[in-house]
MOPAC internal coordinates of N, CA, C and O (Angstrom, degrees):
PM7 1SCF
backbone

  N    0.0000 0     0.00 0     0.00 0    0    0    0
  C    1.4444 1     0.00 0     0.00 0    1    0    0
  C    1.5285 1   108.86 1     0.00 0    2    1    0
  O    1.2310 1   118.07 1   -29.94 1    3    2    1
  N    1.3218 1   121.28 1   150.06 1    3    2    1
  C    1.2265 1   142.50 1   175.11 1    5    3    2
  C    1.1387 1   127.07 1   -74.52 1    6    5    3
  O    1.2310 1   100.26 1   -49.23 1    7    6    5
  N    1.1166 1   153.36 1   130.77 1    7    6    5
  C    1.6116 1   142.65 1   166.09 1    9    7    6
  C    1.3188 1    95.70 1  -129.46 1   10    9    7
  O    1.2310 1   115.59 1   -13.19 1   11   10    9
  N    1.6200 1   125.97 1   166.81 1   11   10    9
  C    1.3795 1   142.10 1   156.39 1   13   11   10
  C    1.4352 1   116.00 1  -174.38 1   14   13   11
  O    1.2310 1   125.20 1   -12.03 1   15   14   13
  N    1.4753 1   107.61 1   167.97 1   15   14   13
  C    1.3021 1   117.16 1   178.83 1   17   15   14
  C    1.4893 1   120.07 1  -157.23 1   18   17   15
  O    1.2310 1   126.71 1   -40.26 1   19   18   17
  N    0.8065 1   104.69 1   139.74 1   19   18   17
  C    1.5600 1   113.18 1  -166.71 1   21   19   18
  C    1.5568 1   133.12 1  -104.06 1   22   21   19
  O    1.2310 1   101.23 1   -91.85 1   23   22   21
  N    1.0568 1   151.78 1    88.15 1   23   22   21
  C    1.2724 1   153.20 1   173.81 1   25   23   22
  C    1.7532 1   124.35 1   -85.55 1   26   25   23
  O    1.2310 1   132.97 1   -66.18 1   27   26   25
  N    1.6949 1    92.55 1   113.82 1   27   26   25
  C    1.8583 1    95.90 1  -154.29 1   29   27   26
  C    1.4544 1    95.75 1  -115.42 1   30   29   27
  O    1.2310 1   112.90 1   -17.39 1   31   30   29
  N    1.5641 1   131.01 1   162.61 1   31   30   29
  C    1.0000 1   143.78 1  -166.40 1   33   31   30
  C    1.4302 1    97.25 1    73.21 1   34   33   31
  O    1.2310 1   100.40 1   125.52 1   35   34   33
  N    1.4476 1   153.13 1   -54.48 1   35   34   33
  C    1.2435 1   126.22 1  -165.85 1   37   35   34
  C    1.3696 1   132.08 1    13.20 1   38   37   35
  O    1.2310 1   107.31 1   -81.93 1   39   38   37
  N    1.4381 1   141.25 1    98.07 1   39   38   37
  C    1.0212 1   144.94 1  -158.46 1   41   39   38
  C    1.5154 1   109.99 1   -90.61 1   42   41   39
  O    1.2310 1   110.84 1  -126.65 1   43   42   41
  N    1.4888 1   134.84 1    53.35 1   43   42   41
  C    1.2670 1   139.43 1   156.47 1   45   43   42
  C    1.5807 1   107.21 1  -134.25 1   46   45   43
  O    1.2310 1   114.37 1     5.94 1   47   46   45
  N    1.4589 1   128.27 1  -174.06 1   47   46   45
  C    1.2007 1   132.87 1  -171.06 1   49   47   46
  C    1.0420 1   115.12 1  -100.36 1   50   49   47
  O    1.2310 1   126.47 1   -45.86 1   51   50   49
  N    1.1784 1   105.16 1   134.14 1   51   50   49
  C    2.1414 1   109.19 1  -178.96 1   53   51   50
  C    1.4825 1   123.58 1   -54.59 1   54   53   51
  O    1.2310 1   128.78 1   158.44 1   55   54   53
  N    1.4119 1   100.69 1   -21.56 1   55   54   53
  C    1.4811 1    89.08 1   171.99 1   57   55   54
  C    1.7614 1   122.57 1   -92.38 1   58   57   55
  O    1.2310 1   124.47 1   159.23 1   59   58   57
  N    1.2860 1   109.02 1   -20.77 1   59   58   57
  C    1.4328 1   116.56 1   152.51 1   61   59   58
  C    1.5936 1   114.48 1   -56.72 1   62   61   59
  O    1.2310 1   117.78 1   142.39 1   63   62   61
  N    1.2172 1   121.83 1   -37.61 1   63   62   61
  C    1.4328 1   126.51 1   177.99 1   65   63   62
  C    1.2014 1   100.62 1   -63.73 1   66   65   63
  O    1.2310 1   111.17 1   108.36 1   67   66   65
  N    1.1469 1   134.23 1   -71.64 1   67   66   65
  C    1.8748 1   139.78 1  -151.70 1   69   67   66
  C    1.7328 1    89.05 1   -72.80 1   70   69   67
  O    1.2310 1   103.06 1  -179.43 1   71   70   69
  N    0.9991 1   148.71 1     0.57 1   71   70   69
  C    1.4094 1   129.18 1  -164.21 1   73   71   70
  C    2.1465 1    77.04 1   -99.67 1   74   73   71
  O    1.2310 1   126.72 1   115.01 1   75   74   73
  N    1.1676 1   104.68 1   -64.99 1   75   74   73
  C    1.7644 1    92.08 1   175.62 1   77   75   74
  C    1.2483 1   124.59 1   -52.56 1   78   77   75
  O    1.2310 1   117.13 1   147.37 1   79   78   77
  N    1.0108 1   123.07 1   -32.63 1   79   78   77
  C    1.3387 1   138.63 1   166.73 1   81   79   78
  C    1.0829 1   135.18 1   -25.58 1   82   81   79
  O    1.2310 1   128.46 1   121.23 1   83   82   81
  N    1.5568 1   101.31 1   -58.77 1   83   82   81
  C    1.6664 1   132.57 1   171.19 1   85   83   82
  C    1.5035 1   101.63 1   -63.27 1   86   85   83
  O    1.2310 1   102.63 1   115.46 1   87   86   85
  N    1.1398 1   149.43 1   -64.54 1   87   86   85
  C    0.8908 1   151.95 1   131.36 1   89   87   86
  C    1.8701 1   115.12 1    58.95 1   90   89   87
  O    1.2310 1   136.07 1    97.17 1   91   90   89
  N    1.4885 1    86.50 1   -82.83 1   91   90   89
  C    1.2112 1   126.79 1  -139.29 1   93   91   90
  C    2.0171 1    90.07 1  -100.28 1   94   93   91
  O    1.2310 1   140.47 1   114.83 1   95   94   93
  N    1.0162 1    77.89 1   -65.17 1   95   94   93
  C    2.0722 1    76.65 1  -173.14 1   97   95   94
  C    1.7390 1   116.66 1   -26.69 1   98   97   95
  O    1.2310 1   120.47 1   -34.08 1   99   98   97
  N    1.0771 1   116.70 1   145.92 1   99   98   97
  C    1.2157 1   134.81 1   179.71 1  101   99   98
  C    1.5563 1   116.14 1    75.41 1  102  101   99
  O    1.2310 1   124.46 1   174.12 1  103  102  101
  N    1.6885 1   109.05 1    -5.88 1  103  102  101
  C    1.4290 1   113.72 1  -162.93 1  105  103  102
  C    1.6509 1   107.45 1   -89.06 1  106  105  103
  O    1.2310 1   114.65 1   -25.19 1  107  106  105
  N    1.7526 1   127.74 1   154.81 1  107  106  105
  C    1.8077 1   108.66 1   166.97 1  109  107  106
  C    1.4658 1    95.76 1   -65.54 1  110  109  107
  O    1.2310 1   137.85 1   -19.06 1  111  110  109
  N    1.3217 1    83.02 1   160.94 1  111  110  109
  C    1.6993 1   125.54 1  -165.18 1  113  111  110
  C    1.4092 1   110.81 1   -53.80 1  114  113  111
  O    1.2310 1   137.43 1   126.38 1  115  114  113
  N    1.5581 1    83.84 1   -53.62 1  115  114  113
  C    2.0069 1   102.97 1   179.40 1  117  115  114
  C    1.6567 1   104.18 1   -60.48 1  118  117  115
  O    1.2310 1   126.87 1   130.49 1  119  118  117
  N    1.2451 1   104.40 1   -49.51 1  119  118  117
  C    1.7136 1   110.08 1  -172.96 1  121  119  118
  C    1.6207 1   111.86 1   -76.99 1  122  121  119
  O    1.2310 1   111.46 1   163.59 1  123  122  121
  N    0.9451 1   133.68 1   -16.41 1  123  122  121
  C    1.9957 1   147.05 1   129.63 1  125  123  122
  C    1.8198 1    93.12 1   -27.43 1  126  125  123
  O    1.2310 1   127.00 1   103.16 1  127  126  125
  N    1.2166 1   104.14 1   -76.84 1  127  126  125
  C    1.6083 1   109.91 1  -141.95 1  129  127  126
  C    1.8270 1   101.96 1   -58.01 1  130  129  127
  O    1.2310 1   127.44 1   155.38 1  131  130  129
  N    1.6735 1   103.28 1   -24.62 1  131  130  129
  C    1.3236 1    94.83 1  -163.86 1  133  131  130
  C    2.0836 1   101.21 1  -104.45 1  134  133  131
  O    1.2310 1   127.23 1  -179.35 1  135  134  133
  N    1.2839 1   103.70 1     0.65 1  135  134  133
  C    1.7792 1   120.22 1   162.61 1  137  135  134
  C    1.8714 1    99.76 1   -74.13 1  138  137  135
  O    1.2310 1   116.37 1   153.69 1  139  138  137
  N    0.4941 1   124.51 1   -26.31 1  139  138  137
  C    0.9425 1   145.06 1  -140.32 1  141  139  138
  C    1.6630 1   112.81 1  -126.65 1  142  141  139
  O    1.2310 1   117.31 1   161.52 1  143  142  141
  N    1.0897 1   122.72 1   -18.48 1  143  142  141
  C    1.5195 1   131.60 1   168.41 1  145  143  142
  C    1.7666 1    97.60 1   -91.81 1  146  145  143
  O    1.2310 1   113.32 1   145.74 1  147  146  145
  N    1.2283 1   130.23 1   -34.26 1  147  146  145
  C    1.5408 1   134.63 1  -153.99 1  149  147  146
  C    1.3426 1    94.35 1  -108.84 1  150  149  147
  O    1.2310 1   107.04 1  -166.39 1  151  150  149
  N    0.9080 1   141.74 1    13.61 1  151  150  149
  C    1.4871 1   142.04 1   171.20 1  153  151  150
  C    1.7308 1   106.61 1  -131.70 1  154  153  151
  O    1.2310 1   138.29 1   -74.61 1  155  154  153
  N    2.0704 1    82.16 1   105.39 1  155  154  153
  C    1.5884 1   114.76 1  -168.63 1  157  155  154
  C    1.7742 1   112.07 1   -83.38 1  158  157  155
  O    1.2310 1   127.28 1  -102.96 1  159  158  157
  N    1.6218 1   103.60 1    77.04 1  159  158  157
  C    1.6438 1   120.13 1  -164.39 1  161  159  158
  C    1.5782 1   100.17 1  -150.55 1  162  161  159
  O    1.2310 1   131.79 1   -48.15 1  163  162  161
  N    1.1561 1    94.83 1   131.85 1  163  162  161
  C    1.7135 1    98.87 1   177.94 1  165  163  162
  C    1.2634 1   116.33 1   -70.15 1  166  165  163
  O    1.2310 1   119.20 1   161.79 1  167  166  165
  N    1.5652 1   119.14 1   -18.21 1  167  166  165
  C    1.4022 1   115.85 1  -173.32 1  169  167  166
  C    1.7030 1   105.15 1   -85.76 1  170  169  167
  O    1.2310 1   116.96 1   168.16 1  171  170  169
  N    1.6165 1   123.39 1   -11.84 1  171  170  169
  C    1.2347 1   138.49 1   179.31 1  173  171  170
  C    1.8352 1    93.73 1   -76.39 1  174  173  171
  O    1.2310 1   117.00 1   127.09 1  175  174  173
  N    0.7574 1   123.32 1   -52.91 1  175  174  173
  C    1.7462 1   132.27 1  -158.99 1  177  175  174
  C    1.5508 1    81.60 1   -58.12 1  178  177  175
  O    1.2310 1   119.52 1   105.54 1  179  178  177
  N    1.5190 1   118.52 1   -74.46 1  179  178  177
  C    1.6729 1   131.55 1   176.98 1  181  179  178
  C    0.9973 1   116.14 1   -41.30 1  182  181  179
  O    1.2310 1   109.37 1   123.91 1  183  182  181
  N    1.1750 1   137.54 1   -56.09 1  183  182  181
  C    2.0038 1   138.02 1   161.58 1  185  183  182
  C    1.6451 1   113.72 1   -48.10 1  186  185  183
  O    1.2310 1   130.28 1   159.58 1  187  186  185
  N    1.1180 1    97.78 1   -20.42 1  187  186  185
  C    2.0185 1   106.83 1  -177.39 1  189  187  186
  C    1.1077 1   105.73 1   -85.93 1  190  189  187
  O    1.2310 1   113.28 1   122.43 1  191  190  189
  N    1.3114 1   130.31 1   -57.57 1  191  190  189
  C    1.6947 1   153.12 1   166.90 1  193  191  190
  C    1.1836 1   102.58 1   -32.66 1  194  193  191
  O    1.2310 1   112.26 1   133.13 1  195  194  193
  N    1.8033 1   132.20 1   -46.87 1  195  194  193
  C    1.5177 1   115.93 1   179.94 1  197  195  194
  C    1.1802 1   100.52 1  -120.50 1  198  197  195
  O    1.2310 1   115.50 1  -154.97 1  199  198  197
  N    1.3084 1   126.15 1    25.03 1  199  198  197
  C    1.7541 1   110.59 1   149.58 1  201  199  198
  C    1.6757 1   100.96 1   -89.33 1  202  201  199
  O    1.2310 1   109.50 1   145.14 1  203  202  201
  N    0.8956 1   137.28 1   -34.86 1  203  202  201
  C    1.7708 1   151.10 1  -151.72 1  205  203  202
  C    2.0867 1    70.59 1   -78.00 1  206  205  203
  O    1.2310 1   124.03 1   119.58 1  207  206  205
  N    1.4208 1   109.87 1   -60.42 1  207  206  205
  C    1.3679 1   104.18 1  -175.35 1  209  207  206
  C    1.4654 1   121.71 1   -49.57 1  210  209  207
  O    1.2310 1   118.55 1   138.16 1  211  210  209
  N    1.4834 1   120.37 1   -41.84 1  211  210  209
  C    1.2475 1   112.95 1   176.83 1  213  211  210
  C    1.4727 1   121.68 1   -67.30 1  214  213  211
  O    1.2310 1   126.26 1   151.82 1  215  214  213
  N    1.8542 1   105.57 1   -28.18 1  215  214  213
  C    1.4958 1   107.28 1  -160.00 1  217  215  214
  C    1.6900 1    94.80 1   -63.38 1  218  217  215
  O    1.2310 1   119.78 1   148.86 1  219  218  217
  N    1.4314 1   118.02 1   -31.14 1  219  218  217
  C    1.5722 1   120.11 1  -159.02 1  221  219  218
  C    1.2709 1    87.74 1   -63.01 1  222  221  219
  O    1.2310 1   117.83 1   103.43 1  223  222  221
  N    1.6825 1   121.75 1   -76.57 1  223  222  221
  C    1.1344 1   141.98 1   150.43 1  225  223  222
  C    1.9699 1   103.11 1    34.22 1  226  225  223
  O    1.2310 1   127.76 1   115.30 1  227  226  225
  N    1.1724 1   102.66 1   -64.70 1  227  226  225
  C    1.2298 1   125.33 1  -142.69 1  229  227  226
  C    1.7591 1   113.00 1   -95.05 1  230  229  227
  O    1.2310 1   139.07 1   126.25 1  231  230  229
  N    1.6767 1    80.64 1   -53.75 1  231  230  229
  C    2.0827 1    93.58 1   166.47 1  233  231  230
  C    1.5998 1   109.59 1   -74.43 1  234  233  231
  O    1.2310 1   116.06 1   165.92 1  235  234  233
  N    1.4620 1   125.09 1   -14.08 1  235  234  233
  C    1.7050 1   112.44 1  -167.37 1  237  235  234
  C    1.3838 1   106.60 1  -134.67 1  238  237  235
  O    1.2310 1   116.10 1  -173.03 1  239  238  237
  N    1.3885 1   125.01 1     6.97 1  239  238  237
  C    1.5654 1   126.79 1   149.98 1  241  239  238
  C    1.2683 1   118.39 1  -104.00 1  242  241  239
  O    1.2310 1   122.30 1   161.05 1  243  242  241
  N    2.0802 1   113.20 1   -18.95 1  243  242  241
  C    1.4180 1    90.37 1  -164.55 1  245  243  242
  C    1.5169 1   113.57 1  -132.96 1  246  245  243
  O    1.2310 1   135.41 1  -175.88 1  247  246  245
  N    2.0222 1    87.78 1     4.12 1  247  246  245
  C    1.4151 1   109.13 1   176.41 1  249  247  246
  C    1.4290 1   110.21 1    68.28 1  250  249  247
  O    1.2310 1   115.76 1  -146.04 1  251  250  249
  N    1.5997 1   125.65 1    33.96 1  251  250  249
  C    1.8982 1   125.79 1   159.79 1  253  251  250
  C    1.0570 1    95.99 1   -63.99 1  254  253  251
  O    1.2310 1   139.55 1   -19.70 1  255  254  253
  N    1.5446 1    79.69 1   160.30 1  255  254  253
  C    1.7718 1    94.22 1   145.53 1  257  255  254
  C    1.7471 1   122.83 1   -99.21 1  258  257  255
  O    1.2310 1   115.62 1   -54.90 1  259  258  257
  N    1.2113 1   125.93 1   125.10 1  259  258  257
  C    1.5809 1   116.30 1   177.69 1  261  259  258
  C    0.9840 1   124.58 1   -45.18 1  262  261  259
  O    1.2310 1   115.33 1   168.87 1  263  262  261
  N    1.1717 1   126.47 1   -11.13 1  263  262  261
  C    1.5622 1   117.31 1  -178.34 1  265  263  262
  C    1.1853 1   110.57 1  -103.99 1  266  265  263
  O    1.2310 1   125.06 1   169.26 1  267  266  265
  N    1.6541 1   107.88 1   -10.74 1  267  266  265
  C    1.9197 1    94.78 1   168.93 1  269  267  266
  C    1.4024 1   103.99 1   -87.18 1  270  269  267
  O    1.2310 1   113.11 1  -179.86 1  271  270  269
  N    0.8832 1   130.63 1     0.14 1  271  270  269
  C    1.4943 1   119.41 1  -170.49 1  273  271  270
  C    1.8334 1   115.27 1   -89.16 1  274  273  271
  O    1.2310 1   126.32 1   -37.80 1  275  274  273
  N    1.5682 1   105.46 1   142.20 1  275  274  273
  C    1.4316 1    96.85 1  -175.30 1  277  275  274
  C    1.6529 1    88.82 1  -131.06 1  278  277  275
  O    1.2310 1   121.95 1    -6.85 1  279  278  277
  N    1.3125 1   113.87 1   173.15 1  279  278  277
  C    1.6868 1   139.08 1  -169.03 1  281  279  278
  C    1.4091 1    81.32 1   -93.70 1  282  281  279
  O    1.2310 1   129.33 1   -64.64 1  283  282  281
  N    1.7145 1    99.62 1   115.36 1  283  282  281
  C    1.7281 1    96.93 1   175.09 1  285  283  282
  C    1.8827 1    89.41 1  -111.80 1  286  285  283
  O    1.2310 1   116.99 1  -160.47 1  287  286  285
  N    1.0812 1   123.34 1    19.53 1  287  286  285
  C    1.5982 1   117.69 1   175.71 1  289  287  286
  C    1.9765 1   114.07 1   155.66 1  290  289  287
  O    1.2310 1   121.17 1   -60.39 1  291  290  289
  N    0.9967 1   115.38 1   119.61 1  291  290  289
  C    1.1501 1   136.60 1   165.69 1  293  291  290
  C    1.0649 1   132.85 1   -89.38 1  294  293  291
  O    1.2310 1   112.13 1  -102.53 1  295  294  293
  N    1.5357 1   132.46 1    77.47 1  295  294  293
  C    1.5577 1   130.09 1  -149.16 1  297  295  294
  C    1.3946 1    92.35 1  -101.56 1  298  297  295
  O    1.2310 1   116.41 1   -22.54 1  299  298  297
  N    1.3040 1   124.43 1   157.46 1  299  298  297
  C    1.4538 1   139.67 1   172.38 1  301  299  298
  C    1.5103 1    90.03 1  -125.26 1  302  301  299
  O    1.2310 1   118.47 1   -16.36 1  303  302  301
  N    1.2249 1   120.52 1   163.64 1  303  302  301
  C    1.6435 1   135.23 1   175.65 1  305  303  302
  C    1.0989 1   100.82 1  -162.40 1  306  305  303
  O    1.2310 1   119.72 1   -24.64 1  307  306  305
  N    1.6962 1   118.15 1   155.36 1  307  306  305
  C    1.2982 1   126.05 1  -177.57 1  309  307  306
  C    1.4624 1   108.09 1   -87.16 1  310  309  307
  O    1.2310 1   113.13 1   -49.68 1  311  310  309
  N    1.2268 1   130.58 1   130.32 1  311  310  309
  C    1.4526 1   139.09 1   169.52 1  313  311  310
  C    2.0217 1   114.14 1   -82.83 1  314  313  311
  O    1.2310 1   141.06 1    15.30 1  315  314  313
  N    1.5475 1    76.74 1  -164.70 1  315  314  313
  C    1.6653 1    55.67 1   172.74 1  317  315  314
  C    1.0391 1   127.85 1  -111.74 1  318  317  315
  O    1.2310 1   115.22 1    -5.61 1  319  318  317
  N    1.6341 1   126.67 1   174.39 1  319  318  317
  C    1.8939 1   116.49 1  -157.70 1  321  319  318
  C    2.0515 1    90.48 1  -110.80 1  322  321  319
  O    1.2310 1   139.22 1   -35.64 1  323  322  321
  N    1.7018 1    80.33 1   144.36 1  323  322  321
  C    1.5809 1    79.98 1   162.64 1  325  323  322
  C    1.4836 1   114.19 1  -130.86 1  326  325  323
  O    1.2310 1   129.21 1   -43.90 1  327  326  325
  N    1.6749 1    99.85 1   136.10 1  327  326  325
  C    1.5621 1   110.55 1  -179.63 1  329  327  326
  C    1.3174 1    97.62 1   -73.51 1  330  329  327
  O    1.2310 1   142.85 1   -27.63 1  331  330  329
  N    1.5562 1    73.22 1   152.37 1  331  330  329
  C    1.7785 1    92.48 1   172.38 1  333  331  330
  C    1.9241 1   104.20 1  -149.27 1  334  333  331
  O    1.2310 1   116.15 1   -10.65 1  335  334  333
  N    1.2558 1   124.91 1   169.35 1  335  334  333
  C    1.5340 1   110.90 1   173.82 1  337  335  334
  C    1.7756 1    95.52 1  -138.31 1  338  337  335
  O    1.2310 1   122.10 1   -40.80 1  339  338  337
  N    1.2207 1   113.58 1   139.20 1  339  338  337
  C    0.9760 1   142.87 1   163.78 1  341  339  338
  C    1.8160 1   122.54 1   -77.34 1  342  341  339
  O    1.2310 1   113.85 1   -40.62 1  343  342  341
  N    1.5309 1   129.25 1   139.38 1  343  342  341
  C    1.6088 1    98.52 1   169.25 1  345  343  342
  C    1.1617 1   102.15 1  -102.78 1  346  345  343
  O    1.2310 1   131.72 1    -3.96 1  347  346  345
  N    1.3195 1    94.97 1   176.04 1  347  346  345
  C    1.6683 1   107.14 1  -155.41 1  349  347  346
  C    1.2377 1    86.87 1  -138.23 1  350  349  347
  O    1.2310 1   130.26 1    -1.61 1  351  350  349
  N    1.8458 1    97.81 1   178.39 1  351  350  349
  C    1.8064 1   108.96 1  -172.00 1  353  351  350
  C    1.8261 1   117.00 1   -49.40 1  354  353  351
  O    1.2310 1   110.97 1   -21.60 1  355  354  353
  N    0.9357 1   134.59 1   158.40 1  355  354  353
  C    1.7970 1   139.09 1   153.89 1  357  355  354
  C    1.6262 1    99.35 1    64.51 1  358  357  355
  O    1.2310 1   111.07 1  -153.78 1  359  358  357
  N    1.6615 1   134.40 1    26.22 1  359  358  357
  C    1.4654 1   139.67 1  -164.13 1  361  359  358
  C    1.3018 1   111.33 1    43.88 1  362  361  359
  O    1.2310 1   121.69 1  -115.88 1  363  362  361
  N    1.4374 1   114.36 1    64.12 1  363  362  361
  C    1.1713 1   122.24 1   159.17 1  365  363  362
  C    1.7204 1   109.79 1  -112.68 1  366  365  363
  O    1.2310 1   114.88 1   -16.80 1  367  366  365
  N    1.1881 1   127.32 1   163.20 1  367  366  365
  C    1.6195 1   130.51 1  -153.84 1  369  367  366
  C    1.5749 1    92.77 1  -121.19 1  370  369  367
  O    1.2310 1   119.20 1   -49.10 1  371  370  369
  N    1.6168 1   119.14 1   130.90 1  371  370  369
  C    1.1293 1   100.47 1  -178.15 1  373  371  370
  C    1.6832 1    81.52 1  -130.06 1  374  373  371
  O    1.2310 1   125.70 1   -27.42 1  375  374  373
  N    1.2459 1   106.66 1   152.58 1  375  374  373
  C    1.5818 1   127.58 1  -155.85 1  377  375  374
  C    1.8295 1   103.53 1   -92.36 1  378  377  375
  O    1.2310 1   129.35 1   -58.09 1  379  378  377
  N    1.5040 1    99.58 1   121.91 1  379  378  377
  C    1.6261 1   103.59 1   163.85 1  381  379  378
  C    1.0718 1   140.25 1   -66.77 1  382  381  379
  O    1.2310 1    87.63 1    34.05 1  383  382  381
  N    1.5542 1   169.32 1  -145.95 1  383  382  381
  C    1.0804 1   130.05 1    96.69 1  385  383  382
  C    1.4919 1    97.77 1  -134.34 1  386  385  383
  O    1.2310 1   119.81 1   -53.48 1  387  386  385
  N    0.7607 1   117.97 1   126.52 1  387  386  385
  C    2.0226 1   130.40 1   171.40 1  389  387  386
  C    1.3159 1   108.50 1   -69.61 1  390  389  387
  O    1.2310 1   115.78 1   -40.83 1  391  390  389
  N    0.7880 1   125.62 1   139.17 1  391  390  389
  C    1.8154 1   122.95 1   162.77 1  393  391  390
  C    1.1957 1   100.80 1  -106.81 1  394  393  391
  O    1.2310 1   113.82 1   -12.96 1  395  394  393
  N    1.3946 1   129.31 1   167.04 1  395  394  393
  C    1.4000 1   140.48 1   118.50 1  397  395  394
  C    1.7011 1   130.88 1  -137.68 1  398  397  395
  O    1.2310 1   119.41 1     3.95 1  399  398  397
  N    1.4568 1   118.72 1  -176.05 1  399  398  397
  C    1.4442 1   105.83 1  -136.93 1  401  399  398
  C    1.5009 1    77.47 1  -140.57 1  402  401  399
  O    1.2310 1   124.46 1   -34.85 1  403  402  401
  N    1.6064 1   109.05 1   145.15 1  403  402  401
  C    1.4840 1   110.09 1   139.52 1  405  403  402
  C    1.8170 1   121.13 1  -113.23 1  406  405  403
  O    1.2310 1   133.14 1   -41.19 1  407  406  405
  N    1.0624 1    92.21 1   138.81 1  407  406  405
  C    1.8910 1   112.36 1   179.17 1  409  407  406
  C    1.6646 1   110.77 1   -83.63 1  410  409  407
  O    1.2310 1   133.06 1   -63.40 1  411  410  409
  N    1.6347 1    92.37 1   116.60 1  411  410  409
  C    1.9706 1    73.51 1   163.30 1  413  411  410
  C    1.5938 1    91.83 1  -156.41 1  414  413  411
  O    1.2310 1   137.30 1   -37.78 1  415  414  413
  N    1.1679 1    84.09 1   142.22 1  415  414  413
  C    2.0266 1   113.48 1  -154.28 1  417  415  414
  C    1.4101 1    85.48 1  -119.26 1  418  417  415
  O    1.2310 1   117.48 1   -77.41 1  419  418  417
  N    1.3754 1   122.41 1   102.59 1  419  418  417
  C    1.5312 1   122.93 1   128.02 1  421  419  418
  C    1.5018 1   149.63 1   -94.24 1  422  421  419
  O    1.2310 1   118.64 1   -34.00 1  423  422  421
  N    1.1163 1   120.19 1   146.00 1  423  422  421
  C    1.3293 1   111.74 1  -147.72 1  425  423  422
  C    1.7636 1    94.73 1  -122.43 1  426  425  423
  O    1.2310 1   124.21 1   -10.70 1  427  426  425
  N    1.2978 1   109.53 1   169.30 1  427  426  425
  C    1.5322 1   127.63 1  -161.36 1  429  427  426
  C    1.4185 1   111.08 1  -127.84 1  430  429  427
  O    1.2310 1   117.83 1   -69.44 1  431  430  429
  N    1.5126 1   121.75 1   110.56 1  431  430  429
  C    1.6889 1    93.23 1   162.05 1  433  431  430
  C    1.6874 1   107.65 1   -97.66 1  434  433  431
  O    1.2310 1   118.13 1  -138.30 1  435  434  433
  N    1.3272 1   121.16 1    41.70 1  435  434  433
  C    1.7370 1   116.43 1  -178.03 1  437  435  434
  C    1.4280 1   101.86 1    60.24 1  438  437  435
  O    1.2310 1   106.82 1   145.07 1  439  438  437
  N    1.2338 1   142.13 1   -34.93 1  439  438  437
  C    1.6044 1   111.62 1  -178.12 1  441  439  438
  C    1.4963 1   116.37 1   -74.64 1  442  441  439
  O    1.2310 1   130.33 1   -11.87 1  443  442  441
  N    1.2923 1    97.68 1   168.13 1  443  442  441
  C    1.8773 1   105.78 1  -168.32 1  445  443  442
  C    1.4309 1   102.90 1   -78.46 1  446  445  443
  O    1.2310 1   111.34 1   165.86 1  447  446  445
  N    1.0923 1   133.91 1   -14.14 1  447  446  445
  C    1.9781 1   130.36 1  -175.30 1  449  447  446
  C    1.3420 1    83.00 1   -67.07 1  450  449  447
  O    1.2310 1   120.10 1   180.00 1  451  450  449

């Protein structure tokens, strides 16, 4: 069976996201959470926040157990960007761009349902 959870708007950049990201896929859940405690990155704190979400996710909607469960995929997606302008030399406007990301962590207990 499947579980996941998703955390959207994330306010950092997707490609900073997927570099932690990678990380983590294919690994147990529990052994994610604690890869993942020791890696000093804000996008790690944010990838932890909705795996901890899925594990609940998982023990109190679908009745697992956490320790069978493994990270069967960690998708990052691009959210949406917000402009912004900066000034620049002689009042000229030089353009920001914000990213943000959505997270969605699904998790595996190996059976086929």
């Amino acid at each position: 069976m499947e579980v996941q959870a998703i955390t959207r708007y994330a306010r950092m950049s997707p490609k900073k996201m997927r570099e932690v990201s990678r990380i983590i896929q294919g690994r147990k859940a529990a052994a994610a959470v604690d890869y993942l405690a020791l890696i000093p990155r804000k996008s790690a704190r944010l990838i932890a926040k909705t795996l901890k979400s899925a594990i609940a996710n998982a023990e109190n909607n679908n009745n697992l157990a956490a320790d069978s469960l493994t990270v069967k995929f960690a998708l990052i997606e691009n959210g949406p960007v917000l402009k912004r302008f900066k000034a620049g030399a002689k009042g000229s406007a030089k353009p920001r761009v914000k990213k943000m990301s959505h997270i969605r962590i699904v998790l595996s207990d190996g059976s086929a349902n």
